[in-house]
Backbone bond lengths (Angstrom), bond angles and torsions (degrees), N, CA, C in turn:
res aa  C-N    CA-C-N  psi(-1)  N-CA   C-N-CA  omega(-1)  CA-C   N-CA-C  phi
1 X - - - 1.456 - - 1.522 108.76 -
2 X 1.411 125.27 136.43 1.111 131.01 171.81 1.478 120.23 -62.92
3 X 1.291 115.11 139.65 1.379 113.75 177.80 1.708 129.70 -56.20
4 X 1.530 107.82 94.39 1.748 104.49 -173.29 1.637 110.40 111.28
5 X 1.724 95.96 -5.96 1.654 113.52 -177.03 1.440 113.77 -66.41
6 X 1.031 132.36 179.67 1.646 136.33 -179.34 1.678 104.13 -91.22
7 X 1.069 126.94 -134.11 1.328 139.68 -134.56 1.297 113.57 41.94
8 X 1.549 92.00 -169.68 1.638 115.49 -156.92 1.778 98.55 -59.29
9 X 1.625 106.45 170.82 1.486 102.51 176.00 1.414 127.02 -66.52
10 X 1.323 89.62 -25.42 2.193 123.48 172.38 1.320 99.01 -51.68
11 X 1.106 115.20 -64.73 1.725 127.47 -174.57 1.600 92.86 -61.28
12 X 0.777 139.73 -54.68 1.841 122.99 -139.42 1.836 93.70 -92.50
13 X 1.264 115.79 -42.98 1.404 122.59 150.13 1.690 132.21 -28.66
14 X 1.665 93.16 -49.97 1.291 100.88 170.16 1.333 121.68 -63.20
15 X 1.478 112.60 -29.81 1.413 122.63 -152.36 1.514 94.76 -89.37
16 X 1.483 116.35 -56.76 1.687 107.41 -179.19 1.452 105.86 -44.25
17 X 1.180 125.18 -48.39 1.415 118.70 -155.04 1.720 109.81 -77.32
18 X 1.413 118.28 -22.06 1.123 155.57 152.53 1.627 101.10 -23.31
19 X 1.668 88.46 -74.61 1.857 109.26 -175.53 1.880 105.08 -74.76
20 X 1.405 114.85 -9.04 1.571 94.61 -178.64 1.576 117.77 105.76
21 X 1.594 109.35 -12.79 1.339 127.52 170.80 1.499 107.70 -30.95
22 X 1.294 148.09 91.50 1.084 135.89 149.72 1.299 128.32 -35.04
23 X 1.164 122.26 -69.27 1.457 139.67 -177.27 1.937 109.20 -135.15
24 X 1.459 112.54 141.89 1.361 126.89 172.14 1.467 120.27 -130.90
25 X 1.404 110.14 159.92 1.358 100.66 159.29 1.453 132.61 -114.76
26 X 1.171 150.62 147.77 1.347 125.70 171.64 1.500 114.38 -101.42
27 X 1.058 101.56 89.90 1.850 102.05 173.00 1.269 145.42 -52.13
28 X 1.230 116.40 57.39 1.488 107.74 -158.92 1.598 96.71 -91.26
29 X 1.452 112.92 172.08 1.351 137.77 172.57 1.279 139.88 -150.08
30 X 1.369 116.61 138.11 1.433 115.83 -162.92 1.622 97.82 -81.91
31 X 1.746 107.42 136.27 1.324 107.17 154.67 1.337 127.34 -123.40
32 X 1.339 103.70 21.40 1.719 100.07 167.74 1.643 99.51 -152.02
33 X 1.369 126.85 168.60 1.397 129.64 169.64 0.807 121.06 -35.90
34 X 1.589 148.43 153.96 1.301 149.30 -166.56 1.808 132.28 52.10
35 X 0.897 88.08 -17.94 1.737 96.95 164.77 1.368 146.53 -69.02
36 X 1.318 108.13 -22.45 1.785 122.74 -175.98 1.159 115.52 -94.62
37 X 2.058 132.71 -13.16 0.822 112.91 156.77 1.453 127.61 -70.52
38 X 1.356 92.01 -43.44 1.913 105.29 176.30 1.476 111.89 -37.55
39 X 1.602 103.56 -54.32 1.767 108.54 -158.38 1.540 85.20 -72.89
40 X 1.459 134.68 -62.36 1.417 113.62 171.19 1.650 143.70 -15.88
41 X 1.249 98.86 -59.82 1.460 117.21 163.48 1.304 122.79 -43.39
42 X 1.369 105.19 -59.64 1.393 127.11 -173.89 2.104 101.98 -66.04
43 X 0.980 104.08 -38.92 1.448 118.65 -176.85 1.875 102.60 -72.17
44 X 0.865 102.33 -34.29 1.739 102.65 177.48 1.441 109.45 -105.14
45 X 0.972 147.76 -5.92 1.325 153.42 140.16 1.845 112.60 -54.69
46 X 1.044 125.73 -45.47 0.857 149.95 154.08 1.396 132.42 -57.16
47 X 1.351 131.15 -37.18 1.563 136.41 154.65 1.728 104.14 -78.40
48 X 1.342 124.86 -6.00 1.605 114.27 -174.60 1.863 76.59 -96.09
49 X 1.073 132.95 -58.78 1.060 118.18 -165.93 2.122 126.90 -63.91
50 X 1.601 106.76 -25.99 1.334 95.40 149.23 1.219 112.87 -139.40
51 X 1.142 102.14 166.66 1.883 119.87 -144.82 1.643 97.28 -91.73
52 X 1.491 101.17 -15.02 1.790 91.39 166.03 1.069 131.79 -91.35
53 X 1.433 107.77 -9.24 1.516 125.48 -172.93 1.742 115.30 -66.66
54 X 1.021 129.90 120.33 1.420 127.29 -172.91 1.681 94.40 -80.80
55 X 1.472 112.77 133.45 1.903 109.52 164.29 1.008 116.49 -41.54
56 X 1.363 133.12 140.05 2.177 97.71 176.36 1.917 74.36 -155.83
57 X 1.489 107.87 139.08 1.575 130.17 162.23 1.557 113.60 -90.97
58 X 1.005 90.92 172.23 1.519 107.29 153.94 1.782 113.62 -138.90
59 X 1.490 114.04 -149.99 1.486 89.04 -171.36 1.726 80.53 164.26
60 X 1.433 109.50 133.96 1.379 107.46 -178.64 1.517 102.09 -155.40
61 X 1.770 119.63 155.46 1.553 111.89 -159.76 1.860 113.07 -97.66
62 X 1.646 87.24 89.78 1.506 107.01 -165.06 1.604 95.01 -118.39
63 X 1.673 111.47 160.63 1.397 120.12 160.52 1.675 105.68 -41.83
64 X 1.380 126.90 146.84 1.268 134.25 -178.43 1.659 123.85 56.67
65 X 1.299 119.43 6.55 1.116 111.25 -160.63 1.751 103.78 -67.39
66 X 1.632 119.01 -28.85 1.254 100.01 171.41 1.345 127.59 -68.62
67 X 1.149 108.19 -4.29 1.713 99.76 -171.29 1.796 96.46 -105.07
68 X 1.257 139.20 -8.85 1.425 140.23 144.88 1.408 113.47 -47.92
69 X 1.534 107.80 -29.67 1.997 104.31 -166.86 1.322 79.50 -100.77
70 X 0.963 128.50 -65.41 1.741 100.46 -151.54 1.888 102.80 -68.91
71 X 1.265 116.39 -10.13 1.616 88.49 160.33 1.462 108.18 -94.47
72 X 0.856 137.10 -37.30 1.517 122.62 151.81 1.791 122.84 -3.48
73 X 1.367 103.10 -65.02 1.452 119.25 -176.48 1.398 113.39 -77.15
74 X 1.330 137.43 -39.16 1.138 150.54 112.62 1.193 117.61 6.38
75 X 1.323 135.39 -57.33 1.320 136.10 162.47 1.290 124.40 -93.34
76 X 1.361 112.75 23.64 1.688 114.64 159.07 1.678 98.39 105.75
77 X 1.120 144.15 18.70 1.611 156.07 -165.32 1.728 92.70 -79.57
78 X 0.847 123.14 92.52 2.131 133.50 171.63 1.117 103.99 -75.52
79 X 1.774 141.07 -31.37 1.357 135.14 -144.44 1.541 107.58 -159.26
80 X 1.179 118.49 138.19 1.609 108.98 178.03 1.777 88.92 -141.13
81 X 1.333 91.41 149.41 1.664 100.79 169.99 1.275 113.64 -146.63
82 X 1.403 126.33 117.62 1.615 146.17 164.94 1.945 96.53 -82.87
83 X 1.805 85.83 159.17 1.692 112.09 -171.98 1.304 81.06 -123.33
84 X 1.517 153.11 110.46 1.071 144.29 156.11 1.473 115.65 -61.56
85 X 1.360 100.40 -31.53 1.975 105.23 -168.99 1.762 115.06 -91.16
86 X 1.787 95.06 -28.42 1.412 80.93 170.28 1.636 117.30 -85.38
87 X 1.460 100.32 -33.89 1.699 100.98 -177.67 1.207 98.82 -81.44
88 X 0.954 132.21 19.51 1.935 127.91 153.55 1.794 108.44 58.02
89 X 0.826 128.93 27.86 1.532 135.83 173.10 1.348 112.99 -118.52
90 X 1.287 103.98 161.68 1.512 121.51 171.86 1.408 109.62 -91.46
91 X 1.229 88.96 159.16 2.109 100.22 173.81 1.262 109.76 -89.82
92 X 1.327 129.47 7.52 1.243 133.10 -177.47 1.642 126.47 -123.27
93 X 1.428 74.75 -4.69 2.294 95.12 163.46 1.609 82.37 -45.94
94 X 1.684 87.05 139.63 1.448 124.86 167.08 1.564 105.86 -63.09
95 X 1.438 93.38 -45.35 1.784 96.78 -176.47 1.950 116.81 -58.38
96 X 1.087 108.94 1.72 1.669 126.89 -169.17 1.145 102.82 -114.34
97 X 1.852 121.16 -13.22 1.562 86.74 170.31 1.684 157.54 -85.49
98 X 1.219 82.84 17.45 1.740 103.60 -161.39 1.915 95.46 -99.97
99 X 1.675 90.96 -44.63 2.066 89.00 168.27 1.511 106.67 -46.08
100 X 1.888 104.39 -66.96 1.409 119.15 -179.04 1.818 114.03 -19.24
101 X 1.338 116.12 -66.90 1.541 142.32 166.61 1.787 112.42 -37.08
102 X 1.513 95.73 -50.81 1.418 91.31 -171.84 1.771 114.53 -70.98
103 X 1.339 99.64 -40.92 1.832 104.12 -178.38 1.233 111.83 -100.32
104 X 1.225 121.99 47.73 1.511 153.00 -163.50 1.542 83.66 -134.03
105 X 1.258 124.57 -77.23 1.529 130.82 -121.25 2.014 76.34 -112.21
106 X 1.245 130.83 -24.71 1.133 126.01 -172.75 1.693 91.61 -78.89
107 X 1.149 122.47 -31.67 1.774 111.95 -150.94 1.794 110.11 85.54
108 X 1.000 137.12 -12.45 1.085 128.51 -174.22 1.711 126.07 -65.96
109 X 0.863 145.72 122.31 1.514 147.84 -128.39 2.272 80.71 -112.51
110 X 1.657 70.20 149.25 1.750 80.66 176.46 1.618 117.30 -152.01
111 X 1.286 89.42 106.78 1.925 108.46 -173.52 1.883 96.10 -50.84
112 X 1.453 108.32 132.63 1.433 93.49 -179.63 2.003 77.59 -138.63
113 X 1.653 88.17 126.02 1.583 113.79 -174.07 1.556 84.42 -95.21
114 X 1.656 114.54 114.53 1.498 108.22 170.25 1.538 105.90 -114.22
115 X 1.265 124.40 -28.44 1.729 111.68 160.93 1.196 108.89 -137.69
């Protein structure tokens, strides 16, 4: 497999560990409503199952989104990362401030993709 190439998750798994990868993250991000709990979930389901996998959220400025992050963090969530440019929002939606608060007061660090 080429380096950064596709195949299965088995394969791309194989390959970091292959190269010496200690630990990764998978960054995904929500860009429209309803998406950041799922990719969350799916993202921590997924770091319990390999031990290199860093927890990693996402988090987008929807009804409930604070009460998604703090169970997020709650269940072991180390990393969150927003797309500001593709999900077309600001970091300063009102609807973000209670996430804002939670990984504030958690310590949890948050990759913010702005272009």
């Amino acid at each position: 497999m080429a380096a950064g190439g596709g195949g299965t998750d088995e394969e791309r798994l194989a390959f970091l560990r292959a190269q010496g990868v200690g630990l990764f993250a998978g960054l995904s991000y929500a860009h429209k409503p309803g998406m950041a709990q799922f990719l969350t979930d799916w993202s921590l389901a997924y770091a319990d199952e390999v031990p290199e996998a860093i927890a990693t959220g996402t988090f987008y400025p929807e009804p409930g989104v604070g009460d998604y992050v703090v169970a997020a963090i709650e269940a072991g969530c180390q990393l969150f990362k927003l797309h500001l440019q593709v999900g077309d929002f600001d970091p300063t939606d009102p609807l973000l401030a209670d996430a804002w608060d939670a990984v504030a007061m958690a310590g949890v660090p948050v990759i913010v993709h702005a272009g």
